[in-house]
N, C-alpha and C positions, 0 to 999 in steps of 0.2 A: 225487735225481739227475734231471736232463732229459737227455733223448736226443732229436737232429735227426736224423729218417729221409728220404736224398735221392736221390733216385732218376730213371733215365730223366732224364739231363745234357743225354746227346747234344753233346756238344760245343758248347753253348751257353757263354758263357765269361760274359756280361755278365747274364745269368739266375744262373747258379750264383755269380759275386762279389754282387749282390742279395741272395742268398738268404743267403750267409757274411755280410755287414754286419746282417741282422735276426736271423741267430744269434749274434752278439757281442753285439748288444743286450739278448737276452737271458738271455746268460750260460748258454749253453748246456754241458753238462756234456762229453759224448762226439756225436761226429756217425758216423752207420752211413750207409757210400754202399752202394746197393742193385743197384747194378748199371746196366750201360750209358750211364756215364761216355761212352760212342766209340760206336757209330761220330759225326760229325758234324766240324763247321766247325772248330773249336778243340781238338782233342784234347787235343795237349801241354798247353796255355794251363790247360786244366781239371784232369790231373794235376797241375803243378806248383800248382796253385793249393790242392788237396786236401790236395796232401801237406806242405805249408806248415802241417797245423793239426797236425802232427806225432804226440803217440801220443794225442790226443781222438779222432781219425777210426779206421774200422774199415771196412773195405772187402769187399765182398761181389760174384762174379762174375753179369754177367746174358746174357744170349745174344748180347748187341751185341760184348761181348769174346771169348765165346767163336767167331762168326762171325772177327772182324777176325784173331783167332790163327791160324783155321783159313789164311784165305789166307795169311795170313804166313808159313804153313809152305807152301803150295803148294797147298791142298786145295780146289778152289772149289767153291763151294757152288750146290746145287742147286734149282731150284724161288724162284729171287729174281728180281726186274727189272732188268736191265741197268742201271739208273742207281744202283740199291742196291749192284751187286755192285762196279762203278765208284767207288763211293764205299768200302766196302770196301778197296778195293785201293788209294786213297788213303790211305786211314786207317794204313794198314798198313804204307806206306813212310814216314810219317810216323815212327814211331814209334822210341826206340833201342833196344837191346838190353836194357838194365836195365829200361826201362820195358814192354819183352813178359814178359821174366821176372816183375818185378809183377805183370801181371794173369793169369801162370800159376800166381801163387800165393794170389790170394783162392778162399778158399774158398767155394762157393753156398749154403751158412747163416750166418747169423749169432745166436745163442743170450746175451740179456742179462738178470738180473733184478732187478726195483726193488720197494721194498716199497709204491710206492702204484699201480705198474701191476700187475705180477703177472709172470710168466715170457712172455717175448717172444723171438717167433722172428721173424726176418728172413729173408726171400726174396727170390726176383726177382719169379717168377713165382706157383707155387706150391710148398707144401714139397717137393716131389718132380721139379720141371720149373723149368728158368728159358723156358720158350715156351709152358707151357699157358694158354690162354685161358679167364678168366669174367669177367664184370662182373657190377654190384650187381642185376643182373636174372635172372641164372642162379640156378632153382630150390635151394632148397638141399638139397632132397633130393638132387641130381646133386653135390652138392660134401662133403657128410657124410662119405664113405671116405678123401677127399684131408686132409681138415681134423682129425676125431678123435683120430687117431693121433699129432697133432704133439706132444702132448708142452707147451702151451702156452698161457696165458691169452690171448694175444693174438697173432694172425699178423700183420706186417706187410708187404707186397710193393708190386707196382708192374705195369710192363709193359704193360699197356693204358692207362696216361699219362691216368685220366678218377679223380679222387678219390673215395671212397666207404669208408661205415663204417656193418659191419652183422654179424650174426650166424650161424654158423653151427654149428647145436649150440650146444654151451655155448662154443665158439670164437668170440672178437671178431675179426673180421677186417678188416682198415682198409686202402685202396691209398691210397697218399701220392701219388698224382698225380702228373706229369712236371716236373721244373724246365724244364726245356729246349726242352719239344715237346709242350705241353698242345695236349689237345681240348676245343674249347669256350672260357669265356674264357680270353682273352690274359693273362701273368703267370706267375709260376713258383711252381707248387706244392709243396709239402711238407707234412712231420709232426711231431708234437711232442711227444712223450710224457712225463711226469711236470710237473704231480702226477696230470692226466689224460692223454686222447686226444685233441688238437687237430689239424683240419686246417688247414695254413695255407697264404696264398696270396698273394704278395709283387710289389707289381709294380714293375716299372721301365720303365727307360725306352727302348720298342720303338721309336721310327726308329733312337735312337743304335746301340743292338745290330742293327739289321737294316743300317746300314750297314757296321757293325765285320764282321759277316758277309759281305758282299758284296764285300768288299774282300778276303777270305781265297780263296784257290786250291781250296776243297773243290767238286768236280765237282756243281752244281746249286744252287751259294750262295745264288744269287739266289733260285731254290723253298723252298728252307729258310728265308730270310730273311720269306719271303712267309709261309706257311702253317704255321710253326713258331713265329715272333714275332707278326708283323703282327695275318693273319687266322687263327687255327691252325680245323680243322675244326672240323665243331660236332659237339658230343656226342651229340646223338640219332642222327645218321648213323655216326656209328662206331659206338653202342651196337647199332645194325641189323646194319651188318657184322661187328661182334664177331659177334653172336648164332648169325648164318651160316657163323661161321667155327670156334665154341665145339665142342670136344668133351671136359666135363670128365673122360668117365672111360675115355677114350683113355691 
């Protein structure tokens, strides 16, 4: 079986169709979306586009949906920046009613097994948090308590959008990188499991998507088009503020 792990969309819609044409190509079994499909530019565009792969996809909740619900019910959320929470509140009137029902009902694991990978769990974050922070530089002794327990040959997540594939304890642990709002190179990243572990990283074609963005009403389109497609940040500077920002056994 192959399985496409996609993760951190963000409402890129021209990144995520990319990424669905090198998964037809290769005849991809089941696709697990990992979370944070929204907030961003094309919400809808990227639902209705997922769920067009009918029962191959498997949908997995990550904090971006869980944020966008919260205001949708009223709750605003605390401790964000005004252009985040602004966009939030776009995201949110966007959306119809069938389609919040939807993301009330993925659940934040997803549990698959293959007999040439081994038992795989899917997260956002990590097994226990769709918002806790590490990258491939946090200690692993700081990561050992989160990781052991899971119950799993291989953890796959996302959420810090910077791809990485490495070990913890006898747990393989792999971040599929962001389709939609990578750090570092430009392109949309993903995962690719059976008969191995592949990271993959798909490019297209960034003016077209930075204009198709810009042209959308998401509050700061034009920032998004820049530093999500164009120029996205570079990794060594998020890998710093990760670091800063890292409390894995919070």
């Amino acid at each position: 079986m192959r399985i496409a792990a996609l993760y951190d969309i963000h409402g890129n819609l021209p990144a995520l169709e990319a990424v669905l044409a090198a998964i037809d190509d290769e005849a991809v079994d089941e696709v697990v979306v990992g979370g944070d499909v929204l907030p961003g530019p094309m919400p809808t565009g990227c639902l209705a586009c997922l769920r067009s792969l009918g029962r191959r996809v498997r949908f997995l909740r990550g904090n971006g949906e869980r944020e966008v619900l919260a205001v949708r019910d009223g709750r605003e959320p605390t401790g964000l920046p005004a252009g985040v929470v602004e966009g939030l509140r776009w995201v949110a009137d966007q959306l119809s009613p069938g389609e919040a029902d939807l993301l009330r009902s993925w659940p934040a694991t997803v549990r698959l097994d293959d007999k040439r990978v081994g038992r795989v769990l899917f997260c956002h974050a990590t097994p226990e948090s769709d918002s806790q922070i590490f990258t491939r530089r946090t200690p692993e002794a700081s990561l050992r308590a989160l990781f052991e327990g899971a119950d799993a040959d291989v953890v796959a997540c996302g959420h810090t959008h910077m791809s990485f594939d490495r070990a913890v304890g006898s747990v393989r642990v792999v971040n599929a990188g962001s389709v939609g709002m990578p750090f570092g190179e430009p392109g949309a990243s993903w995962l690719r499991l059976g008969p191995g572990v592949e990271l993959r990283r798909t490019p297209y074609d960034l003016r077209d998507a930075a204009e198709r963005i810009r042209a959308t009403d998401f509050p700061g389109a034009a920032d998004f088009a820049d530093s999500a497609v164009l120029h996205p940040r570079p990794e060594e500077a998020m890998l710093e503020a990760f670091e800063r920002a890292a409390d894995p056994g919070s």
